[in-house]
C-alpha positions, -999 to 999 in steps of 0.1 A, spaced: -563 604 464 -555 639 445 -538 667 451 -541 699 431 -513 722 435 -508 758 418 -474 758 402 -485 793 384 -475 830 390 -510 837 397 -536 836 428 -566 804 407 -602 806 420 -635 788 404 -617 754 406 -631 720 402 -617 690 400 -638 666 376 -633 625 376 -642 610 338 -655 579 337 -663 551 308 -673 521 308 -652 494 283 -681 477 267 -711 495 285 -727 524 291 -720 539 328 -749 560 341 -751 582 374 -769 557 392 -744 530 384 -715 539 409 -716 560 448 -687 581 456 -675 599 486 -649 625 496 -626 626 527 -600 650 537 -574 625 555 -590 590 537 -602 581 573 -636 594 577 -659 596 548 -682 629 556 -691 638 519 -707 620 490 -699 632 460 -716 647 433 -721 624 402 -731 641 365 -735 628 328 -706 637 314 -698 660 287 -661 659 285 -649 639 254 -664 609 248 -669 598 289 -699 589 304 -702 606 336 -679 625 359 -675 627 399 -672 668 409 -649 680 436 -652 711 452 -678 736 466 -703 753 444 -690 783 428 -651 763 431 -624 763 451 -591 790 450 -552 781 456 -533 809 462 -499 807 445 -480 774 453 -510 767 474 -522 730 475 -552 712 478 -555 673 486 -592 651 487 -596 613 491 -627 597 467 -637 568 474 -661 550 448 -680 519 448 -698 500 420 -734 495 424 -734 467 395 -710 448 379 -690 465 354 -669 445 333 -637 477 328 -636 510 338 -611 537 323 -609 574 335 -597 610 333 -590 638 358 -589 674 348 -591 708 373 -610 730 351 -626 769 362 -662 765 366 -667 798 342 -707 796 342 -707 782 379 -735 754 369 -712 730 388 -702 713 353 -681 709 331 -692 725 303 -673 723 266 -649 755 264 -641 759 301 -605 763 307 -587 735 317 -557 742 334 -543 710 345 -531 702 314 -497 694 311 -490 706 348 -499 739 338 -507 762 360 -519 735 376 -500 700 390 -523 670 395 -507 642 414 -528 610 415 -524 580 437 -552 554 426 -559 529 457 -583 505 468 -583 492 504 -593 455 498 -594 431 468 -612 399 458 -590 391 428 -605 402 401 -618 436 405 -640 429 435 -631 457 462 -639 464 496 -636 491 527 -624 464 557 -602 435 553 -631 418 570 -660 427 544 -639 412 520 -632 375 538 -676 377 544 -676 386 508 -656 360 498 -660 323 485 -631 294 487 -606 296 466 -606 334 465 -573 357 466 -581 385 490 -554 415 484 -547 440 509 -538 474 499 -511 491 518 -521 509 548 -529 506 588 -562 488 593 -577 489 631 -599 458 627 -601 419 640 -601 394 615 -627 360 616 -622 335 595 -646 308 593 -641 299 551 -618 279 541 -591 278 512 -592 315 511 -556 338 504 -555 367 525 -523 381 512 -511 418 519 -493 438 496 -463 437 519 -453 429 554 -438 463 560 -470 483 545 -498 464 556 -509 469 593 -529 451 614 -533 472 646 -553 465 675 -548 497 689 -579 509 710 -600 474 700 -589 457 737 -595 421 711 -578 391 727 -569 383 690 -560 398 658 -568 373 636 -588 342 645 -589 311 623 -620 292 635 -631 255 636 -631 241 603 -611 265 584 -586 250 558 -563 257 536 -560 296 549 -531 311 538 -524 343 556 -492 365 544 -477 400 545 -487 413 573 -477 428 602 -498 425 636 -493 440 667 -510 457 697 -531 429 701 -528 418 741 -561 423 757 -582 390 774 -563 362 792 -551 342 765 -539 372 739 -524 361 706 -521 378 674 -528 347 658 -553 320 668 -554 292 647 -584 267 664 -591 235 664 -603 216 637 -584 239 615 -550 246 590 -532 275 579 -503 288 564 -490 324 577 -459 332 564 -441 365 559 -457 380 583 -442 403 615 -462 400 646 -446 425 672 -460 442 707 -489 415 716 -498 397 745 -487 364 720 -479 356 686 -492 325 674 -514 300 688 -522 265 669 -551 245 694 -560 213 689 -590 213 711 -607 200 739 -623 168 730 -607 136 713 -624 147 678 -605 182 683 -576 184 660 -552 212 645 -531 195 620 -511 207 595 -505 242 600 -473 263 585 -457 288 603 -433 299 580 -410 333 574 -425 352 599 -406 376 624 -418 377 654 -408 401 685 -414 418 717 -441 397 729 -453 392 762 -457 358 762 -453 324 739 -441 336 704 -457 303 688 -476 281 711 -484 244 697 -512 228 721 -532 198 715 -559 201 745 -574 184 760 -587 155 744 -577 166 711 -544 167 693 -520 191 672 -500 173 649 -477 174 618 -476 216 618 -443 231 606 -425 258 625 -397 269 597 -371 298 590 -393 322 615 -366 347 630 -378 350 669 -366 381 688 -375 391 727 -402 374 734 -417 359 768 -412 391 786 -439 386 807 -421 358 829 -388 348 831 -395 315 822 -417 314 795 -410 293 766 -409 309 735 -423 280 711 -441 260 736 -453 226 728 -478 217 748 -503 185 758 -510 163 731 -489 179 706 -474 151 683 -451 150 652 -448 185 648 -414 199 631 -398 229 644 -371 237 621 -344 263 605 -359 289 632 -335 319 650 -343 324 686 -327 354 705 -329 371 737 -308 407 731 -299 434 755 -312 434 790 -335 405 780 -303 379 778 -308 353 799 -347 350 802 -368 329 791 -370 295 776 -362 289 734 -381 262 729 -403 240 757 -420 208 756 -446 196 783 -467 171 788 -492 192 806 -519 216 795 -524 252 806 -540 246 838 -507 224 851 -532 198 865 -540 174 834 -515 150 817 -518 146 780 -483 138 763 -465 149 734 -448 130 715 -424 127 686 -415 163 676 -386 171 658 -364 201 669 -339 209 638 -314 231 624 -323 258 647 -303 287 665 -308 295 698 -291 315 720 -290 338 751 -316 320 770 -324 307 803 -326 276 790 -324 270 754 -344 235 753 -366 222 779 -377 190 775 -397 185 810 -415 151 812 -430 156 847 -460 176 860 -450 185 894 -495 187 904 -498 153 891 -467 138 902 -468 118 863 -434 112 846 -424 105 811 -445 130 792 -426 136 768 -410 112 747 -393 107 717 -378 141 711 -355 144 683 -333 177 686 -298 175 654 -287 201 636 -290 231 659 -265 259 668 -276 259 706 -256 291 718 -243 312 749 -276 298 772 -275 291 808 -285 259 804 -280 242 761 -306 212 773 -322 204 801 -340 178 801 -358 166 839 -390 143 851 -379 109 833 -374 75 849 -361 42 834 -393 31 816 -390 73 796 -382 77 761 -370 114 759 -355 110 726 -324 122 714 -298 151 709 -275 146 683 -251 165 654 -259 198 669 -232 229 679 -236 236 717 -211 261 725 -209 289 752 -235 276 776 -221 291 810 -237 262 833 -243 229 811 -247 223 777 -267 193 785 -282 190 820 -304 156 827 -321 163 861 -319 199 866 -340 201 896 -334 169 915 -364 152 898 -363 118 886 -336 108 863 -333 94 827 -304 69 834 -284 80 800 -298 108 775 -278 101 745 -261 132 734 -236 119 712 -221 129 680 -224 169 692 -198 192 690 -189 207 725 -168 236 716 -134 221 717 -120 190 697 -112 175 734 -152 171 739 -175 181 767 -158 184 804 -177 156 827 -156 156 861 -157 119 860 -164 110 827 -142 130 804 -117 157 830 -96 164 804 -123 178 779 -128 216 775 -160 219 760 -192 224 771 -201 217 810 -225 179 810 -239 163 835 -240 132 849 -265 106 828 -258 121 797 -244 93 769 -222 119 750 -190 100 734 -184 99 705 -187 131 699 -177 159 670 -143 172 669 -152 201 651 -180 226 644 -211 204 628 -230 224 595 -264 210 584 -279 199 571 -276 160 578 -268 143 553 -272 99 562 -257 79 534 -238 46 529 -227 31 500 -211 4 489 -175 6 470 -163 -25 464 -170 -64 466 -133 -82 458 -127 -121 464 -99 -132 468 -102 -160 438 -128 -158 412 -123 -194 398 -123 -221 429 -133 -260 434 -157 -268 458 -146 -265 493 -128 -236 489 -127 -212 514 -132 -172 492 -118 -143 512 -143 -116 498 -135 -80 509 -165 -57 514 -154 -21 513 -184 4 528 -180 40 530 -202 66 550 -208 94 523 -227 111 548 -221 136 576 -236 117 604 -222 87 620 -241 53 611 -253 20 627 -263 -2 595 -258 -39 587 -235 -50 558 -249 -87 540 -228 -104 514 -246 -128 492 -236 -153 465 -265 -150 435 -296 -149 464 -276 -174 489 -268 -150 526 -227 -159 532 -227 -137 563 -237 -104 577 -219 -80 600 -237 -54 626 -212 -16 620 -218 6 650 -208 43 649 -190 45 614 -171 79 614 -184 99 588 -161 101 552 -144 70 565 -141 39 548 -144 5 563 -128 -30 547 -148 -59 558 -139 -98 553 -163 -123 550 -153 -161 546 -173 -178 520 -165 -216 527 -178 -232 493 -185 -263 505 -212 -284 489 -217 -249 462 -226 -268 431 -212 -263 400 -216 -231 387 -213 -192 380 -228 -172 409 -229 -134 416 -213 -116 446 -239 -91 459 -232 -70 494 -262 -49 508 -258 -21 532 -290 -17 547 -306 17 547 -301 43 578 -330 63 588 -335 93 572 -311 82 537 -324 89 501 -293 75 482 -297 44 486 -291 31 451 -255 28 462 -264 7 491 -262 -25 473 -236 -34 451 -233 -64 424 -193 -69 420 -184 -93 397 -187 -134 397 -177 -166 409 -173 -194 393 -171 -230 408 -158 -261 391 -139 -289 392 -104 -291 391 -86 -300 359 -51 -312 357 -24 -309 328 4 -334 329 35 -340 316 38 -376 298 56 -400 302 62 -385 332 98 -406 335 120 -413 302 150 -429 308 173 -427 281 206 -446 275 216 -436 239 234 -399 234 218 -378 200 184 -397 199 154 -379 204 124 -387 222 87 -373 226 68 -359 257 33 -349 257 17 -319 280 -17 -329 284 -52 -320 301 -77 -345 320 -112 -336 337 -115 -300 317 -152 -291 330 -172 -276 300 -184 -248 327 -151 -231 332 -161 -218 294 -119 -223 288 -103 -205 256 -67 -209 263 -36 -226 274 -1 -213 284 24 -234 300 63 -232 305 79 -264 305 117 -264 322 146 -287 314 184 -291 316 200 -275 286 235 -297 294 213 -327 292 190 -318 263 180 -295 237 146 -290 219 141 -301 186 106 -294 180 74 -281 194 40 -294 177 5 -287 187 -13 -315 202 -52 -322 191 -69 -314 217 -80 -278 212 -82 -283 176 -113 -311 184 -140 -298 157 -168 -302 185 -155 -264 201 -126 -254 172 -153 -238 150 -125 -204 137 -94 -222 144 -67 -221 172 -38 -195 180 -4 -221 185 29 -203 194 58 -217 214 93 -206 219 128 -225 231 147 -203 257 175 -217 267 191 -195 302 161 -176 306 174 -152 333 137 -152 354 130 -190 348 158 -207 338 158 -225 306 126 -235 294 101 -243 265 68 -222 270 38 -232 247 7 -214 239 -26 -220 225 -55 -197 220 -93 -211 205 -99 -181 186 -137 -167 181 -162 -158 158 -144 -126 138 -177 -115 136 -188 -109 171 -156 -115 194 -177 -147 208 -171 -181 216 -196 -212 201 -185 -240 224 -161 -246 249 -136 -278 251 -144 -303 280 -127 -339 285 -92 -349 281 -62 -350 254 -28 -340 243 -23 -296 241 10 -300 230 38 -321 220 78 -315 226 106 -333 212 136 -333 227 171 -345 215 197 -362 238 232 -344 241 251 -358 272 257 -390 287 282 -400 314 311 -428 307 311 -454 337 284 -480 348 290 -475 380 278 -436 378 242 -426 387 220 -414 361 219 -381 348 185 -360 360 168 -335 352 130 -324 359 104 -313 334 87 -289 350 56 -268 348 56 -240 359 37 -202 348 6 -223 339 -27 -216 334 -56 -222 320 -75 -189 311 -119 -190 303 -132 -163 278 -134 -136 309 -94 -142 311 -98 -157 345 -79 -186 356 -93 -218 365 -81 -246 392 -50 -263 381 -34 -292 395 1 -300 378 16 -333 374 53 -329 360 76 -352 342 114 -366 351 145 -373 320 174 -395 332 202 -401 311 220 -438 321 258 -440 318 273 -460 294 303 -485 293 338 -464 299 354 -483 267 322 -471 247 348 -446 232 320 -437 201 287 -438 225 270 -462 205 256 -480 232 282 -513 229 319 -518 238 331 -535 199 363 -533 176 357 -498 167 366 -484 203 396 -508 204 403 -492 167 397 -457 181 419 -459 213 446 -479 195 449 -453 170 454 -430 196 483 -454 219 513 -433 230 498 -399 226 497 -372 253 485 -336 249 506 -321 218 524 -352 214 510 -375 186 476 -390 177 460 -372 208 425 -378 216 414 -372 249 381 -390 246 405 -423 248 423 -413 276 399 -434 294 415 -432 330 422 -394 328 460 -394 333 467 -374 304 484 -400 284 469 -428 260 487 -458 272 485 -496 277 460 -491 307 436 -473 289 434 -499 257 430 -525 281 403 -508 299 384 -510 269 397 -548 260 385 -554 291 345 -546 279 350 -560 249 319 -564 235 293 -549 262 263 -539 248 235 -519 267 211 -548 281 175 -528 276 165 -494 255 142 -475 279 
């Protein structure tokens, strides 16, 4: 298109307009290309004159304009439409436009003639360059339809902007029909009366069909913009499909071969239509399966019937996803029409073929009749359950009549389920099962859906109290959300934690082991939680309805009866919930166990009975039944006694963990004598580390057996006067021991402690030297007449305590005169 507009002072006459062309690589003759002129770009009365060309170096030139030229008055205009079409191949084409004043009037340009376009002077040339349809590269057409006949699969087919009034066949496959945008590009039936605007016959794959906007297409008895048939797949996306009898129809077929698989419907808006905005129907004998309905934003439609669905899935329609999609009714149109509709039936309301298995997600829908329809009875036939296995979560179903309604289901139905969606402001029910006093499902489960109100859905019976949402009866809705639900869903369980309660243990012992699960998700869960030791099943437990974000501590009881010897690995497994992709987090390894036998460290002798004040004796702490498999690398034990009775001398490691078979770096040895320790009392603690490679931080070999860890000495330093006294006791006591492997655990102890009584000796064994001889009788004779502060006091031979050294105490020790202590323990 060109228009040629005098921007001078002065009245122009002899005009032409000349187009240049070259060709890149070629030479272009005048029998190489057609032209034609038009005054609106709609008809196409004139072809065009075509000349060798003379102007610079271009090849020939297209002439616009009478013979003899054309004038423009001042600030006049003049605007033509050329069209031009190749008559061979031309590999590039470059040109130049120039109004020049046919001086000569040979209808030429000639070298010399004024040109006075240049530089908008007195003339202003305003070019648009367009083509009307494009097989990508370079390959253009008049109709949209020449070019999908022209074209071959696999080809882009571009669409210039502009209003095309033309019906579109396509019978290729893999072929991109793509307009230059949705706005700009229209399809208008207008005048054609075509029952479709774009039909997408048997066979046809891999169409994609975009940009585009359709309407005025209503004529026939089944009108849709789109019909997609059997047999066939598409994409249409971006497109707007407005003021039709339908929008888009995906057909299966009639016979059992039929199919229509696989079809997106994607980005599209689609409004005021008279009847289904996107129908899905399998046929039939055939079946439409696995399409896509996604992020389409549906707006009046069905205004041809009150109760037309606006996405109708129909007979044999299986596994198809409907999903992310706005559907509104506005203004006086509030309260018609169905959202979204499933039936079992096909159009003539007389045959039964069902559908099954379609997914209804993440949609809005609001200001319906009914918002979803999920009828599973064909009231010709008198056939229930035609529907089945319906899943509708994640949708904002809004301000309806009726949310869900669900009707023609008995016992033996499977209408699926309604979960995780909003359904708020629907003035009658937000779930009705049996709207029209057909048979009854005996309880649709509608749980985990927010109602409106944290106090749930108001049942009469079932839940008065609850504000939300009206529901009927036969509707399974508790639990249910306490606030507003926002998809997407998300299912996922993890594992936290696996902790037992002990880590070392004998066999037979019965290991607590805590389980701790946690629902990551936003759904709530039903899952199985399985503890195993190594590959061995402890126990399972069945989790119904796990709150999502909550947490859940389980306890299993592992009785280790009969376990062999050995290290084995706790694993818990939460089995994976439909529709979860996290599940590396389901199982979790935590740790070890390791069983063994129970060793025992002893105190030896375990009774030393002493009868001789200052001596010093020896006990030995020792170990029996160490099991090489606990891998042990240390000892610590604190060993109490009776500081009045005795005191420690000495402290001496024992040979044990110094045996050469595991002490290949030597041991660690530290004790320490704490007399009145305030948390233990007084006590001797001992302890003993096998130290490790200094290379690597590793252990060679591990003690196993029997022998002494450590050995005390002890010195005697109080002994009661009088045979007829008890002994003096005390115990020797372990206690804060332990026996530690090379992961610091503990291992199974059993303690076996040791007993120190002191005997009494003779009352006249003045000097406790054991005997009763002449140098007591010296030593309280020496001491005869005293009393405190009076004389040779000593009250060690005031034997009868009466605060004097008199006759009766010299001839208390007479008396034993020459006792002696009748066995040395």
């Amino acid at each position: 298109m060109g228009t040629v507009t005098n921007v001078g002072l002065e009245p122009l006459s002899g005009l032409l307009t000349a187009i240049h062309l070259k060709e890149i690589g070629g030479t272009l003759g005048i029998s190489d290309v057609k032209a034609w002129l038009s005054p609106d770009g709609i008809s196409w009365p004139w072809q065009a004159v075509i000349k060798e060309s003379t102007y610079s170096d271009y090849q020939i030139e297209i002439l616009i304009g009478p013979p003899g030229g054309y004038s423009l008055d001042v600030g006049a205009s003049s605007t033509t439409y050329v069209k031009i079409e190749a008559c061979r191949d031309i590999t590039e084409i470059v040109g130049e436009v120039i109004v020049f004043v046919d001086t000569d009037l040979d209808y030429n340009y000639d070298p010399g003639e004024t040109i006075v376009s240049s530089n908008d002077s007195p003339v202003r040339l305003d070019l648009a360059v367009w083509h009307t349809v494009e097989i990508c590269p370079a390959k253009f057409y008049w109709s949209i339809q020449e070019a999908i006949n022209a074209a071959s699969p696999g080809d882009t087919i571009f669409v210039y902007s502009g209003t095309y009034n033309e019906k579109l066949v396509i019978v290729k496959s893999y072929l991109i029909i793509q307009g230059a945008s949705r706005e700009d590009v229209i399809l208008d039936g207008s005048g054609l009366n075509a029952e479709h605007g774009i039909e997408v016959r048997d066979g046809a794959v891999g169409v994609v069909i975009e940009n585009f906007t359709i309407k005025n297409f209503a004529a026939g008895y089944y009108p849709f913009a789109i019909w997609i048939y059997r047999s066939s797949s598409c994409t249409v996306r971006n497109m707007i499909i407005e003021d039709s009898g339908g929008g888009i129809n995906i057909y299966g077929g009639g016979s059992a071969s039929d199919t229509s698989n696989y079809n997106i419907i994607e980005d599209n808006i689609i409004r005021n239509i008279q009847g289904n905005a996107i129908a899905i129907y399998g046929g039939a004998g055939g079946t439409c399966s696995g399409n896509i309905i996604r992020r389409n934003k549906i707006t009046d439609c069905g205004l041809a019937w009150t109760y037309i669905p606006i996405i109708a899935v129909f007979a044999g329609a299986n596994n198809n996803v409907i999903e992310n999609n706005e559907l509104s009714m506005t203004g006086t149109n509030i309260g018609k029409g169905y959202g979204i509709a499933l039936w079992g039936v096909l159009a003539d309301g007389k045959t039964d073929k069902p559908a099954m298995g379609n997914i209804i997600q993440y949609n809005s829908i609001s200001n319906f009749y009914l918002g979803i329809y999920i009828a599973g009875h064909n009231t010709y036939t008198g056939t229930l359950n035609l529907v089945s296995n319906t899943v509708i979560e994640g949708n904002d179903i809004k301000f309806n009549r009726i949310g869900v309604a669900i009707k023609g289901f008995n016992s033996s139905g499977k209408p699926g389920r309604l979960n995780y969606n909003n359904i708020v402001g629907n003035t009658e029910y937000g779930v009705c099962n049996k709207p029209y006093n057909e048979n009854v499902y005996p309880s649709y489960d509608a749980r985990y859906n927010w109602w409106g109100d944290p106090s749930g859905p108001h049942n009469p019976t079932l839940n008065p109290s609850g504000i939300g949402d009206n529901v009927s009866d036969n509707v399974c809705f508790e639990p249910w959300l306490t606030s507003s639900f926002v998809p997407p869903l998300i299912h996922d369980i993890s594992v936290v934690s696996v902790t037992p309660s002990v880590v070392r243990a004998t066999p037979g012992t019965v290991i607590q082991v805590n389980v701790e699960v946690k629902n990551e998700g936003n759904t709530f869960e039903n899952f199985t939680v399985s503890l195993y030791y190594d590959n061995n099943l402890i126990g399972s437990e069945m989790i119904t309805d796990m709150v999502p974000g909550s947490t859940l501590d389980l306890t299993f009881s592992w009785d280790t009866t009969g376990v062999p010897y050995g290290t084995y690995t706790l694993k818990a497994e939460a089995s994976i919930v439909p529709g979860e992709t996290d599940t590396a987090d389901n199982t979790l390894v935590d740790g070890s166990v390791r069983i063994g036998p129970e060793a025992a460290i002893k105190v030896e002798p375990s009774l030393f009975q002493a009868q001789l004040l200052n001596k010093t004796f020896q006990v030995n702490v020792t170990i029996s039944g160490l099991w090489e498999g606990w891998r042990a690398v240390g000892v610590q034990f604190r060993l109490t006694y009776d500081d009045t009775l005795l005191e420690v001398v000495d402290v001496s490691e024992g040979s044990f963990m110094r045996d050469s078979r595991w002490n290949r770096y030597g041991t660690f040895f530290i004790w320490d004598d704490r007399p009145g320790d305030p948390i233990y009392g007084t006590h001797v603690i001992v302890g003993i580390l096998l130290l490790p490679n200094p290379d690597n931080g590793q252990w060679a070999a591990f003690p196993s057996g029997d022998g002494v860890l450590a050995t005390i000495t002890f010195r005697t330093i109080y002994q009661e006067r009088g045979l007829e006294k008890p002994p003096l006791t005390c115990e020797l006591k372990l206690i804060d021991t332990m026996v530690i492997d090379d992961d610091l655990q503990e291992i199974p102890l059993t303690l076996k402690h040791g007993m120190y009584e002191m005997y009494p000796t003779h009352i006249g064994d003045i000097n406790y030297d054991g005997k009763v001889d002449i140098k007591d009788v010296a030593m309280v004779s020496r001491a005869f007449g005293s009393m405190p502060d009076y004389g040779a006091w000593n009250p060690i031979c005031d034997i009868n305590g009466d605060g004097k050294v008199d006759i009766k105490d010299v001839a208390l020790v007479s008396r034993g005169f020459g006792w002696t202590k009748t066995y040395d323990p």
